[in-house]
Each structure stands twice: as structure tokens, then as C-alpha cells.
Backbone as XML, in Angstrom:
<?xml version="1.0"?>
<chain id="A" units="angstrom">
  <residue number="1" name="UNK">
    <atom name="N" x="-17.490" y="-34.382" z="35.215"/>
    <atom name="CA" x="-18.296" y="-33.181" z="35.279"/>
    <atom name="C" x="-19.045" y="-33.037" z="33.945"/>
  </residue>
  <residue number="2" name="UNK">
    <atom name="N" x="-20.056" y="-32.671" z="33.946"/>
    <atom name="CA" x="-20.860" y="-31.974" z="32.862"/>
    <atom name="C" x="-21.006" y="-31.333" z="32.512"/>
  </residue>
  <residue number="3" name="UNK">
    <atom name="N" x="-21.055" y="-31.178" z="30.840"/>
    <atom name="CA" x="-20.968" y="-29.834" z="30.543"/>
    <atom name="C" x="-22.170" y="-28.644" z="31.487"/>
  </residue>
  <residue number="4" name="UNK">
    <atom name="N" x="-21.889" y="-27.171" z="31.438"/>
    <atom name="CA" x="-22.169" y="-26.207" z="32.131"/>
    <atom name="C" x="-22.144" y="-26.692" z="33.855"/>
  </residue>
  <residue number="5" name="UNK">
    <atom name="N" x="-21.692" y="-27.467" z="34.141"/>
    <atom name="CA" x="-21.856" y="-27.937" z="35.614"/>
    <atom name="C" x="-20.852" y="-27.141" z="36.199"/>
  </residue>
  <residue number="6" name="UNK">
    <atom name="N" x="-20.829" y="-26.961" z="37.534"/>
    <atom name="CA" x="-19.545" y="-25.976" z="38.336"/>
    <atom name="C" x="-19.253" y="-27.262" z="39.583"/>
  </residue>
  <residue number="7" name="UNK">
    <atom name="N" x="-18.051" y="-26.428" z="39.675"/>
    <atom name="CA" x="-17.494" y="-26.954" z="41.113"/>
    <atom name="C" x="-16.733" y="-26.327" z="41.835"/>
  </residue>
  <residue number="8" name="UNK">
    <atom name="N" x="-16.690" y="-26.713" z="42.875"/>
    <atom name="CA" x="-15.827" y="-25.856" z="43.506"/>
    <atom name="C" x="-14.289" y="-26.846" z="44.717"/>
  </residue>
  <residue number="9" name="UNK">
    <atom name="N" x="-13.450" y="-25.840" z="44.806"/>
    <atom name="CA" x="-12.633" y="-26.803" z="45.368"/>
    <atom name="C" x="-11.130" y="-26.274" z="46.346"/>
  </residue>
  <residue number="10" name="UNK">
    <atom name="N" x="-10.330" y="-26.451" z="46.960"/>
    <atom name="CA" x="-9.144" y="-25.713" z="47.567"/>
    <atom name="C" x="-7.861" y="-26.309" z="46.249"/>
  </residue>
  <residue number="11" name="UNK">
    <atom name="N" x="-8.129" y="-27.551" z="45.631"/>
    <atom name="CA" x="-6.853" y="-27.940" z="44.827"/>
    <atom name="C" x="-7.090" y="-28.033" z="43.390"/>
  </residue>
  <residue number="12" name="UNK">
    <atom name="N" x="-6.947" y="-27.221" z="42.661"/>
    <atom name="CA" x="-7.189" y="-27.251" z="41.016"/>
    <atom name="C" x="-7.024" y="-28.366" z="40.685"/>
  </residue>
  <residue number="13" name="UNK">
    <atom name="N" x="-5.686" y="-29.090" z="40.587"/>
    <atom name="CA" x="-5.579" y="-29.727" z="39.734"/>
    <atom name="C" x="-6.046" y="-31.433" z="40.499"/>
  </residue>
  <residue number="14" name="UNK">
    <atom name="N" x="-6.775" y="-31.431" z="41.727"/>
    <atom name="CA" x="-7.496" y="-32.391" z="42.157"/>
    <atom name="C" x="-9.010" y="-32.218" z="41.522"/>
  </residue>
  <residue number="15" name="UNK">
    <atom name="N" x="-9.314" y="-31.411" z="41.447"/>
    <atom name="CA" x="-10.844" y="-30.970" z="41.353"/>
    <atom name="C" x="-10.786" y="-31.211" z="39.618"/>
  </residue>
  <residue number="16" name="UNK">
    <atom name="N" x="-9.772" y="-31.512" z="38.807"/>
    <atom name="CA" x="-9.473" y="-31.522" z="37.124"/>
    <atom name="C" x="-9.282" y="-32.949" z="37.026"/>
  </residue>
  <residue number="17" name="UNK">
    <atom name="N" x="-8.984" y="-33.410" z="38.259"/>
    <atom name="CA" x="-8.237" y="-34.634" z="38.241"/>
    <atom name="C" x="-9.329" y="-35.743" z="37.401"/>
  </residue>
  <residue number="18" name="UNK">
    <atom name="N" x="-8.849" y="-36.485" z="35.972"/>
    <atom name="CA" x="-9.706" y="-37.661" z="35.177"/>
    <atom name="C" x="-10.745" y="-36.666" z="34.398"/>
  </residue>
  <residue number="19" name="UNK">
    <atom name="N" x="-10.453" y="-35.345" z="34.149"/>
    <atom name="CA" x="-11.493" y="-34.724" z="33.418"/>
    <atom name="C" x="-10.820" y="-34.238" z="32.037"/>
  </residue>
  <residue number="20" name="UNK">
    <atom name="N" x="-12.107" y="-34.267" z="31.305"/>
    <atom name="CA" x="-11.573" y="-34.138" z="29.691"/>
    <atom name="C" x="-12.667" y="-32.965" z="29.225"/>
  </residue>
  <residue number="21" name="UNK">
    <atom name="N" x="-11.628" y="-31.975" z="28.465"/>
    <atom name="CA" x="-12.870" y="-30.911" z="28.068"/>
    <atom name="C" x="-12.204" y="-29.412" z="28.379"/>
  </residue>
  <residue number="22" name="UNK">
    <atom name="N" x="-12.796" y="-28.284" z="28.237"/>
    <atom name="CA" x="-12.374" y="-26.985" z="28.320"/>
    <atom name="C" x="-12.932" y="-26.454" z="29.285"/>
  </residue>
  <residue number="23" name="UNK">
    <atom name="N" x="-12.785" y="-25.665" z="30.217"/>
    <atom name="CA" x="-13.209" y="-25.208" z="31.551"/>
    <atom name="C" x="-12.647" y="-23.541" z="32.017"/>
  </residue>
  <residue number="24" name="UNK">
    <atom name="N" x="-13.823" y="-23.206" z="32.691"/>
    <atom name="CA" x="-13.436" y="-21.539" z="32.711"/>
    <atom name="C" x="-13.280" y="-21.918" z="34.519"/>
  </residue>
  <residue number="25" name="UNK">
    <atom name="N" x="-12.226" y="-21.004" z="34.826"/>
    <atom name="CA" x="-11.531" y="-21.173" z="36.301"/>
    <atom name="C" x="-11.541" y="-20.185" z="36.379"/>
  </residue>
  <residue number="26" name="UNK">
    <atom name="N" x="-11.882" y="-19.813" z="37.729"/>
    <atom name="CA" x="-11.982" y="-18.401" z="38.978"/>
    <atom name="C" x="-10.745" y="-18.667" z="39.963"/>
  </residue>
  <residue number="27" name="UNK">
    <atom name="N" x="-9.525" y="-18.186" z="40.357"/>
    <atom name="CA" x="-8.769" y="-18.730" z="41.597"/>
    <atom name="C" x="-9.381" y="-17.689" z="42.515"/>
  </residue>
  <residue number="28" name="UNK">
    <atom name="N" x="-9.514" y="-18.206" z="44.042"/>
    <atom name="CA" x="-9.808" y="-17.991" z="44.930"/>
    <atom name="C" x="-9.463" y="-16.488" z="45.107"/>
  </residue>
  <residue number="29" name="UNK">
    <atom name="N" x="-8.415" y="-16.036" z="44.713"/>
    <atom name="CA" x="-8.100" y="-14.104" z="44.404"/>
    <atom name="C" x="-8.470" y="-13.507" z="43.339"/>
  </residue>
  <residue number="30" name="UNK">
    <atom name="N" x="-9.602" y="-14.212" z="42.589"/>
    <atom name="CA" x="-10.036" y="-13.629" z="41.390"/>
    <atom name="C" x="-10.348" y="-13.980" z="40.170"/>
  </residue>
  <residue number="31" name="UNK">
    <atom name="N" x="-8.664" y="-14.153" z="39.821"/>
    <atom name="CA" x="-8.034" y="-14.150" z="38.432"/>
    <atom name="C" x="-8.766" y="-15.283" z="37.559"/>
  </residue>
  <residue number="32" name="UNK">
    <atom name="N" x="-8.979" y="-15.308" z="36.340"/>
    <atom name="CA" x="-9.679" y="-16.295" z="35.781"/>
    <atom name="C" x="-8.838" y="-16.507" z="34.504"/>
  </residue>
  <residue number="33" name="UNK">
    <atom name="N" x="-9.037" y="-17.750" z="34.317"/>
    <atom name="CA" x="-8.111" y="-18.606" z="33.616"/>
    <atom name="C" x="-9.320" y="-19.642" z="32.637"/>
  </residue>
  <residue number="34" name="UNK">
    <atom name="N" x="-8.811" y="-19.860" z="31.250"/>
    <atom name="CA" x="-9.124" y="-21.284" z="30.728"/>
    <atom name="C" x="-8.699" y="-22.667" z="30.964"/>
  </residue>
  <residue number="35" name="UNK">
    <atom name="N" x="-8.929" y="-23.632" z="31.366"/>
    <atom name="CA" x="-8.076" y="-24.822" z="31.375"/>
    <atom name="C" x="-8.354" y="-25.548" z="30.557"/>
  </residue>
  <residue number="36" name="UNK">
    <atom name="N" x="-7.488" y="-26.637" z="29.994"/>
    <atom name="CA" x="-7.811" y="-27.578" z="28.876"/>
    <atom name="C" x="-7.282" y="-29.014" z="29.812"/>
  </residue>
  <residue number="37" name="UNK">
    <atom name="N" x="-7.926" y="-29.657" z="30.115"/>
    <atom name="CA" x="-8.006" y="-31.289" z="30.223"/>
    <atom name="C" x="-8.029" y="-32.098" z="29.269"/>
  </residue>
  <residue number="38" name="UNK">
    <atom name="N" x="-7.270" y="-33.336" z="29.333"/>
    <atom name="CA" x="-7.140" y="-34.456" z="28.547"/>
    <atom name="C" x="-6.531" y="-35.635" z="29.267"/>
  </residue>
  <residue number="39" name="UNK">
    <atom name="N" x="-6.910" y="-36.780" z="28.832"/>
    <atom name="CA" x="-6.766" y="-37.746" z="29.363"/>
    <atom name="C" x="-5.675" y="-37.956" z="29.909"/>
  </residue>
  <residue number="40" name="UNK">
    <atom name="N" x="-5.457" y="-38.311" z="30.864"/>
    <atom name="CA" x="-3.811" y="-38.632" z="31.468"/>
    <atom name="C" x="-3.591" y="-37.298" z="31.878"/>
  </residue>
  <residue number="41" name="UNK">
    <atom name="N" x="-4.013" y="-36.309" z="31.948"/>
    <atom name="CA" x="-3.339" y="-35.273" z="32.671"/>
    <atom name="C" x="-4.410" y="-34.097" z="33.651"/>
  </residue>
  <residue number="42" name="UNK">
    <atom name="N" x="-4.168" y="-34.075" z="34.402"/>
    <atom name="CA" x="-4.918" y="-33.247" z="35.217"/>
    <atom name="C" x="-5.155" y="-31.927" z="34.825"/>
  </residue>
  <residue number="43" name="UNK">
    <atom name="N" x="-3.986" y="-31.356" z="33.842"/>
    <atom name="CA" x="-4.271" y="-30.140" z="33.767"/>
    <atom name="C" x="-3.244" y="-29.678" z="32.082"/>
  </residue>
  <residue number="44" name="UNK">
    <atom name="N" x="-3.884" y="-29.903" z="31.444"/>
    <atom name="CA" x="-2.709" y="-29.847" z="30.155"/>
    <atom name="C" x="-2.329" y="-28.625" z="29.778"/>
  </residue>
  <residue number="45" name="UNK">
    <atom name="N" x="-3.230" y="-27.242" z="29.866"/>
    <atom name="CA" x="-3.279" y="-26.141" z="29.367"/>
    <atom name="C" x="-3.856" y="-25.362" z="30.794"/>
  </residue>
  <residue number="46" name="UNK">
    <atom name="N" x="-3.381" y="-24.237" z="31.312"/>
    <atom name="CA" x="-4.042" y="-23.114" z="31.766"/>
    <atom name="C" x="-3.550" y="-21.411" z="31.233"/>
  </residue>
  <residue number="47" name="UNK">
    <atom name="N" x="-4.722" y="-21.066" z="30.565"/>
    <atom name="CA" x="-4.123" y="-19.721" z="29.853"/>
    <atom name="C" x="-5.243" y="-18.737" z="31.060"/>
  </residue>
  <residue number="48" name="UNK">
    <atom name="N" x="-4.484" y="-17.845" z="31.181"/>
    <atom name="CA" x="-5.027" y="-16.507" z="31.776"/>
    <atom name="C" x="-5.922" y="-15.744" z="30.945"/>
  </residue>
  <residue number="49" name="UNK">
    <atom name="N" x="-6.663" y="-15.244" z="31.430"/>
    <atom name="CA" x="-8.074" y="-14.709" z="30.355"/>
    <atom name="C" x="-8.111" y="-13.323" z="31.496"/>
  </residue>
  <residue number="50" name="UNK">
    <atom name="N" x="-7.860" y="-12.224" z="30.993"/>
    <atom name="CA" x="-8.197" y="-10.903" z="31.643"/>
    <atom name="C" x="-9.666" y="-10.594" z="31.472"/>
  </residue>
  <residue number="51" name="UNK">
    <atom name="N" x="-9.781" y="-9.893" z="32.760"/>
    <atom name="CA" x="-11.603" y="-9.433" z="32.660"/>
    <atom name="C" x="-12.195" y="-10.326" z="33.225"/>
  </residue>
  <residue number="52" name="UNK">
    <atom name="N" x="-12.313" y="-11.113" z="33.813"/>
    <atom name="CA" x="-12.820" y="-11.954" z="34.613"/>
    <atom name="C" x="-14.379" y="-12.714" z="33.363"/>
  </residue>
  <residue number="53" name="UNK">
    <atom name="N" x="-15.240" y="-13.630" z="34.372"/>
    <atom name="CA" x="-16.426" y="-14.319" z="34.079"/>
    <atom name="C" x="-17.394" y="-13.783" z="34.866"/>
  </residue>
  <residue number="54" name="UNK">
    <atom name="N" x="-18.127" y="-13.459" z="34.059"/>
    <atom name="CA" x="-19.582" y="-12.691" z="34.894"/>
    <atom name="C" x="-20.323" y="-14.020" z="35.345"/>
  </residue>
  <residue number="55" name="UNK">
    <atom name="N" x="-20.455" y="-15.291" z="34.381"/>
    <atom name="CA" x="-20.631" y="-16.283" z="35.133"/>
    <atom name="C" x="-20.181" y="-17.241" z="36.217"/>
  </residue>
  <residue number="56" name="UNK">
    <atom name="N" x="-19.078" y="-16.947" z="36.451"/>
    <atom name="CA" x="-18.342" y="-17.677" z="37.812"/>
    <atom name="C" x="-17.415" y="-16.617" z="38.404"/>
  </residue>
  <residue number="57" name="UNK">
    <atom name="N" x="-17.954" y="-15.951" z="39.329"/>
    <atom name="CA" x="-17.530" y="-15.462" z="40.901"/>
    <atom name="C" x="-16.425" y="-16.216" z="40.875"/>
  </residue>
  <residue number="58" name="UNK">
    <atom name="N" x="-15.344" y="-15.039" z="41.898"/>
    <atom name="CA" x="-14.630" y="-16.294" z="42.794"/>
    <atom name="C" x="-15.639" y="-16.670" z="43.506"/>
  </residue>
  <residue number="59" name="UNK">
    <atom name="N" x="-14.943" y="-17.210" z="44.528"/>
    <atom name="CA" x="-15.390" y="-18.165" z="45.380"/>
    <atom name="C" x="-14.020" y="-18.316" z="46.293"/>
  </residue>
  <residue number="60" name="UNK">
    <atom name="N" x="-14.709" y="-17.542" z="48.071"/>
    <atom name="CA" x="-13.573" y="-16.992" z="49.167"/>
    <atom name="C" x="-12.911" y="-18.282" z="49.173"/>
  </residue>
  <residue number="61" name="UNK">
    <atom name="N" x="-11.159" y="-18.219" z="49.003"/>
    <atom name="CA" x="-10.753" y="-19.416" z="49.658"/>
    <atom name="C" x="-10.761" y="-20.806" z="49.221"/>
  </residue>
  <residue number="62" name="UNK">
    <atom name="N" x="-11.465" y="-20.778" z="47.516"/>
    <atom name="CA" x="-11.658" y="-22.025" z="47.148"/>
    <atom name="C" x="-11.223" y="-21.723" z="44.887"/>
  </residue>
  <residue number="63" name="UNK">
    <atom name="N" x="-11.237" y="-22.520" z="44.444"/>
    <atom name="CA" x="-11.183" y="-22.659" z="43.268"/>
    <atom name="C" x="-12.833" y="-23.202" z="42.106"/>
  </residue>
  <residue number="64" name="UNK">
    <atom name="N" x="-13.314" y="-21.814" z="41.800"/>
    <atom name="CA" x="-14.483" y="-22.311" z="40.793"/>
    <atom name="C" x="-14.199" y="-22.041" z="39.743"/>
  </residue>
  <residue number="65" name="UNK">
    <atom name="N" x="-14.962" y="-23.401" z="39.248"/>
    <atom name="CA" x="-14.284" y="-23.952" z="37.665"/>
    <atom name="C" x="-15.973" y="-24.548" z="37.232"/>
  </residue>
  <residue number="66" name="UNK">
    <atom name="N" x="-16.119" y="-24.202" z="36.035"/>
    <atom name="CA" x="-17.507" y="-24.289" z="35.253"/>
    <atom name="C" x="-17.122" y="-25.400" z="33.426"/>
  </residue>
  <residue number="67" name="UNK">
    <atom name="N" x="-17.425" y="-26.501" z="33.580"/>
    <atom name="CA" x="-16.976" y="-27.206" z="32.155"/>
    <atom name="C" x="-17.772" y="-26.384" z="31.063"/>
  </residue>
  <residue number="68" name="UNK">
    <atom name="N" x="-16.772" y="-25.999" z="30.189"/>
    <atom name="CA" x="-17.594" y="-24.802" z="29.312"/>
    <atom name="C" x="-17.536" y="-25.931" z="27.216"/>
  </residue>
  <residue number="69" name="UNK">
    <atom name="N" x="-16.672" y="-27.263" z="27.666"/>
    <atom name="CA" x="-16.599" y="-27.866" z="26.209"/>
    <atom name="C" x="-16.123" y="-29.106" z="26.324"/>
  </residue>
  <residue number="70" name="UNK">
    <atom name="N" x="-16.506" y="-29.376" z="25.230"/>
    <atom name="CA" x="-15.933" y="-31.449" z="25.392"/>
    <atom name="C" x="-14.829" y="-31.074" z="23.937"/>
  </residue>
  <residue number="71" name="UNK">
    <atom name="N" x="-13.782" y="-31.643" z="24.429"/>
    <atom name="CA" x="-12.847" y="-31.399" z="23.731"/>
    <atom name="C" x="-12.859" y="-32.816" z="22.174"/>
  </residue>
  <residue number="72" name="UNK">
    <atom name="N" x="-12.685" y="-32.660" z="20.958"/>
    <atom name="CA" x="-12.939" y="-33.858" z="19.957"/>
    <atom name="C" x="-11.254" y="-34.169" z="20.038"/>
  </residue>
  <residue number="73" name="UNK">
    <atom name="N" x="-11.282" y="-35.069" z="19.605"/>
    <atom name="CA" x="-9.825" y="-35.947" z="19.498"/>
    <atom name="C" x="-8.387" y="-35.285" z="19.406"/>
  </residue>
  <residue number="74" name="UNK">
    <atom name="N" x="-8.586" y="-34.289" z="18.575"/>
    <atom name="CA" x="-7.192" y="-33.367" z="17.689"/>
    <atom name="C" x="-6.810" y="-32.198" z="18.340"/>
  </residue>
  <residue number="75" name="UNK">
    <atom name="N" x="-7.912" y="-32.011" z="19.329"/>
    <atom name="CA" x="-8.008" y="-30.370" z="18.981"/>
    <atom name="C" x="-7.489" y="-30.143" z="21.011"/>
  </residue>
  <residue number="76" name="UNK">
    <atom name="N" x="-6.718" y="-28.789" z="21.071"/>
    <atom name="CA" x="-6.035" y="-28.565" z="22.139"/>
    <atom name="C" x="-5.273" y="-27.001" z="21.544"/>
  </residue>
  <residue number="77" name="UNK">
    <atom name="N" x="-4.622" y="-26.638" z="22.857"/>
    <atom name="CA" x="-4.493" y="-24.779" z="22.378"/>
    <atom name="C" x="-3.580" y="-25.141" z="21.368"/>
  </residue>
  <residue number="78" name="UNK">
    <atom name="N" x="-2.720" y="-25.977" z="21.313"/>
    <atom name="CA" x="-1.097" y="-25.763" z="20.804"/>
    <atom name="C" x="-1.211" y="-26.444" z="19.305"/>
  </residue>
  <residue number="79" name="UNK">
    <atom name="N" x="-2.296" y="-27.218" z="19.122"/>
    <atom name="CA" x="-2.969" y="-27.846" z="17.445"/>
    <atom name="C" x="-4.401" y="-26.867" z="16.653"/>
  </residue>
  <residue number="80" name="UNK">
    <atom name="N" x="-3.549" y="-26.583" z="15.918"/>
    <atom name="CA" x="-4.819" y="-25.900" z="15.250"/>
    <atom name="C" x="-6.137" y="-26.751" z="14.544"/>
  </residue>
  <residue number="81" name="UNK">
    <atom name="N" x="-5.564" y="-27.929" z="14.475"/>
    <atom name="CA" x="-6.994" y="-28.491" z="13.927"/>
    <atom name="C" x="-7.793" y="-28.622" z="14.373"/>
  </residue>
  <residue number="82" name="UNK">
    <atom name="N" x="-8.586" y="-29.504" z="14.492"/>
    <atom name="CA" x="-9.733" y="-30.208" z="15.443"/>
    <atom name="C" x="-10.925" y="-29.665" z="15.881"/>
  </residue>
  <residue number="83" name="UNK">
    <atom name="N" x="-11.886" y="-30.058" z="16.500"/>
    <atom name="CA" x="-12.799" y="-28.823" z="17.378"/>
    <atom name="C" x="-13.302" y="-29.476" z="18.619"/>
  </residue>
  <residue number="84" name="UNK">
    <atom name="N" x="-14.100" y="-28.582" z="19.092"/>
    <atom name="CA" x="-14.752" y="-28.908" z="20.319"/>
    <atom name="C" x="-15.962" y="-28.620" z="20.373"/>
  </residue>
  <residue number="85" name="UNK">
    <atom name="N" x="-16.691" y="-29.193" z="21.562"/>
    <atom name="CA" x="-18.708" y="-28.955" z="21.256"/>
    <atom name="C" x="-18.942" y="-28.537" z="22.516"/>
  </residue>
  <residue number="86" name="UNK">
    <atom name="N" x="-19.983" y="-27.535" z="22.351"/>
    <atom name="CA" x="-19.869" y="-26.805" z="23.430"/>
    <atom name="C" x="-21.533" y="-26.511" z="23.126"/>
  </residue>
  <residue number="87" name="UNK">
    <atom name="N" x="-22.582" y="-26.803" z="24.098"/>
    <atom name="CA" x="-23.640" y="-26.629" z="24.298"/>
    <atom name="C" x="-24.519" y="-27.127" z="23.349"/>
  </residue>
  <residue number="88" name="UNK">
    <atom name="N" x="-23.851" y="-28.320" z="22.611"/>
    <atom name="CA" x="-24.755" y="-29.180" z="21.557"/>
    <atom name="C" x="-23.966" y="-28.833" z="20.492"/>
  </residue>
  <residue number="89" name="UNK">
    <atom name="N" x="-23.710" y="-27.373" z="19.874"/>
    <atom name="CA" x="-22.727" y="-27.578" z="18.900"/>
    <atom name="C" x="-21.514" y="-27.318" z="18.463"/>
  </residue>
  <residue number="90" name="UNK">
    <atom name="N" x="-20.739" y="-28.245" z="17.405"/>
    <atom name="CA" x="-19.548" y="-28.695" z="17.509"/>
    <atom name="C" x="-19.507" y="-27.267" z="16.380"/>
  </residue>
  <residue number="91" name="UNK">
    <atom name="N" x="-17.880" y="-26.598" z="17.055"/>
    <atom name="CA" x="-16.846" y="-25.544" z="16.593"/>
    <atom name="C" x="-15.663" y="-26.302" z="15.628"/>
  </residue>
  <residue number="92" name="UNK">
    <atom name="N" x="-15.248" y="-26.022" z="14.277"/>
    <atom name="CA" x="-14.607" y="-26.288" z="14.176"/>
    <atom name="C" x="-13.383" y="-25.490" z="14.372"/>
  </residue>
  <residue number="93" name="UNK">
    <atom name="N" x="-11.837" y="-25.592" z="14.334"/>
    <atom name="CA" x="-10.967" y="-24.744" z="15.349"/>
    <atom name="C" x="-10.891" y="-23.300" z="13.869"/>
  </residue>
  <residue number="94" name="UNK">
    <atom name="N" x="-10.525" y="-23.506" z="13.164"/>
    <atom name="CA" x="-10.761" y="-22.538" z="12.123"/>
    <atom name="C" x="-11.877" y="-21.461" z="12.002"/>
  </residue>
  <residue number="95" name="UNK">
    <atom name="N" x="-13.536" y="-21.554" z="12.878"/>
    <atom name="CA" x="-14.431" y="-21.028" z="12.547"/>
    <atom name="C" x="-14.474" y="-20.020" z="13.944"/>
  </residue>
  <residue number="96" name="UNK">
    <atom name="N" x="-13.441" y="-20.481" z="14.611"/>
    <atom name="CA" x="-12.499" y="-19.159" z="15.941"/>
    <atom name="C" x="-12.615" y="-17.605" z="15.108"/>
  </residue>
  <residue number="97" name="UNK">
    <atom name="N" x="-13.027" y="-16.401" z="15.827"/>
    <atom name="CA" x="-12.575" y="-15.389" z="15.348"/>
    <atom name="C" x="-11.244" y="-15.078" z="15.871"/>
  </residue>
  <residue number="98" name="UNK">
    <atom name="N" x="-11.120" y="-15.385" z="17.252"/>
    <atom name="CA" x="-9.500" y="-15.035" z="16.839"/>
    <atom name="C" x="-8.561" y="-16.254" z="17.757"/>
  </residue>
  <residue number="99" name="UNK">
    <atom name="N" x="-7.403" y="-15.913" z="17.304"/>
    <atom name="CA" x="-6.652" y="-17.276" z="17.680"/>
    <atom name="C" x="-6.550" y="-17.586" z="19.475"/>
  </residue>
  <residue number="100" name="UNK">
    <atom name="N" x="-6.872" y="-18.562" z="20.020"/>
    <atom name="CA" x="-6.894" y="-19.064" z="21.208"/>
    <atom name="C" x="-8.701" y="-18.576" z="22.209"/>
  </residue>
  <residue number="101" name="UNK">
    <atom name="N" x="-9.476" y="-17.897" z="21.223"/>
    <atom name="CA" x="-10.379" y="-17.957" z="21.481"/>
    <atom name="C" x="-11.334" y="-18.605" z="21.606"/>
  </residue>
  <residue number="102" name="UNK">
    <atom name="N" x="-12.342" y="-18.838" z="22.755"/>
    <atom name="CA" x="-12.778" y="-20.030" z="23.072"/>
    <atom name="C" x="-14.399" y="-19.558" z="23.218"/>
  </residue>
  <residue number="103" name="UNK">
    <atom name="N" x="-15.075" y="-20.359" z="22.339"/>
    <atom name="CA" x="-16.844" y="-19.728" z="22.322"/>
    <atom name="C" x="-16.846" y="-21.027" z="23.142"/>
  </residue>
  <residue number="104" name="UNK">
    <atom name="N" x="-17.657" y="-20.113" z="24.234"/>
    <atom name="CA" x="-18.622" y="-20.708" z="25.345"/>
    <atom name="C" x="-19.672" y="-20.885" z="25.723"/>
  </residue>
  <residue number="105" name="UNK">
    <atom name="N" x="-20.467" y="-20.258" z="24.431"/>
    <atom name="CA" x="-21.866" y="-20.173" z="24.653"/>
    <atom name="C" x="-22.719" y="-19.340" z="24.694"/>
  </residue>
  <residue number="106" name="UNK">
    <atom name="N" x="-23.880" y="-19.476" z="25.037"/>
    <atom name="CA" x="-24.547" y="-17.492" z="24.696"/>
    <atom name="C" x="-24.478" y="-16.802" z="25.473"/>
  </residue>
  <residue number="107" name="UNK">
    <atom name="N" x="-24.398" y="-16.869" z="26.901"/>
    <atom name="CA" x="-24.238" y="-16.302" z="28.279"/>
    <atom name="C" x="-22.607" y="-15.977" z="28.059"/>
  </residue>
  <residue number="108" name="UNK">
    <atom name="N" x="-22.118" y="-15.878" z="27.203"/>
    <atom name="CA" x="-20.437" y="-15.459" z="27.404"/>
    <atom name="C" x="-20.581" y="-14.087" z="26.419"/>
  </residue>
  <residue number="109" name="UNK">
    <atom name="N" x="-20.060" y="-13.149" z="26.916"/>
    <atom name="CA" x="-20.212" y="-11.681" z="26.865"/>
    <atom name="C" x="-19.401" y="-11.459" z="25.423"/>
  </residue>
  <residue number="110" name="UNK">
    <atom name="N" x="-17.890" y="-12.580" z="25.552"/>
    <atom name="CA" x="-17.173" y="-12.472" z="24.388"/>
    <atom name="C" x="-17.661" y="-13.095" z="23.262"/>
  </residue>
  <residue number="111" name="UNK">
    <atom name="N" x="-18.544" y="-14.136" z="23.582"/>
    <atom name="CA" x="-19.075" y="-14.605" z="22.279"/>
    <atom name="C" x="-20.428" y="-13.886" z="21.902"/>
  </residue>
  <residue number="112" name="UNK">
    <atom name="N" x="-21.071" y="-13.423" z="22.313"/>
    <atom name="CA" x="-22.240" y="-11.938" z="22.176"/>
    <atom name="C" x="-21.053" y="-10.842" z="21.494"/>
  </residue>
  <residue number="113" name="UNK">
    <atom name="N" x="-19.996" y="-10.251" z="21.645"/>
    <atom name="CA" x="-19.337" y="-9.811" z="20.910"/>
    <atom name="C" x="-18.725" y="-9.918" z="19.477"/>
  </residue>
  <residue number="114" name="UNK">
    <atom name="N" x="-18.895" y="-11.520" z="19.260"/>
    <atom name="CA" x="-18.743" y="-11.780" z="17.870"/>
    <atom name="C" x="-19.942" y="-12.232" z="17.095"/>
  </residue>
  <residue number="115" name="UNK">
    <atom name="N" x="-20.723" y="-12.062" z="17.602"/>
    <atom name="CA" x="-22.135" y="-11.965" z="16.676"/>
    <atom name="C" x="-22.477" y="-10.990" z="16.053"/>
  </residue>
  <residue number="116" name="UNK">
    <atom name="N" x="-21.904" y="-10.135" z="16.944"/>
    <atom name="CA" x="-22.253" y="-8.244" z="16.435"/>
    <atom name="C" x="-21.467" y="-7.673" z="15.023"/>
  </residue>
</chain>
């Protein structure tokens, strides 16, 4: 998948399946979640994110998921180092305003919140 690309699907962790990178998830009842992919695993990280995505709807009956980052070598929720690149440019994990926070870009309401 590509970055900002969506998909949609009935099995998460088929639709993750061989993907590397950070991803914003809608489940089919709503709830929206971050996922973190890495090689060898379909699904390494899913954290719950309250408040939903103004950019990804559910979607009746199915699972939408939008690649929101390409993950660099080090970096994952549970390592503080490393970073990730997300719409051309690379974050380092330190330049986070707050811990497990994930800039997604300019269309993300929370990252328009830390500009202010």
C-alpha cells in the first residue's frame, strides 16, 4: 500500500498482511485505532485512538485502514528512538509533542492542533 492510499476489507490483519508502516484503522463499529506494521508480522502494534478520523469513515461491515507513514528501521511504539516519514517528511521520534503521538499530516485535526 501507499502512502495516503486506503483500503478496505472484512479481515484486518489479512488486509496488513506483508505491510510495513503506520496506518489509521476504522473497525466496521466505528472505533479507530493506529496500527504499526513491520516485517514478519501482520500486525505488531494496535493502539486505540478516541475521537475517531474525520478522514476515514467506517465503512458498514468492513475494516478501513488509510497508510498514514513508512516506518525507518528503529523506530516502533515501544522504542523511543528512530522516526518515521510521513508525506515526504521524516519525524524524528523525539520532535513528538506528546508521547505515542503520531503526526499524520496536514489534514489530521491533531496535528493542526500542534501548530497552534
Amino acid at each position: 500500500m501507499k502512502l495516503q492510499e486506503t483500503a478496505q476489507g472484512l479481515d484486518l490483519p489479512e488486509l496488513l498482511l506483508g505491510e510495513q508502516g503506520k496506518f489509521k484503522v476504522t473497525s466496521p463499529e466505528g472505533g479507530s485505532y493506529i496500527a504499526e506494521c513491520r516485517h514478519g508480522h501482520s500486525i505488531s502494534s494496535l493502539v486505540y485512538t478516541p475521537g475517531g478520523f474525520s478522514d476515514l469513515p467506517p465503512v458498514s461491515g468492513a475494516w478501513n485502514v488509510k497508510k498514514i507513514a513508512i516506518l525507518g528501521t528503529e523506530q516502533s511504539f515501544g522504542n523511543p528512538g528512530g522516526s518515521f516519514t510521513t508525506q515526504g517528511q521524516t519525524i524524528q521520534r523525539g520532535q513528538q509533542d506528546q508521547p505515542g503521538q503520531v503526526r499524520s499530516g496536514r489534514d489530521d485535526p491533531r496535528d493542526q492542533q500542534s501548530r497552534q
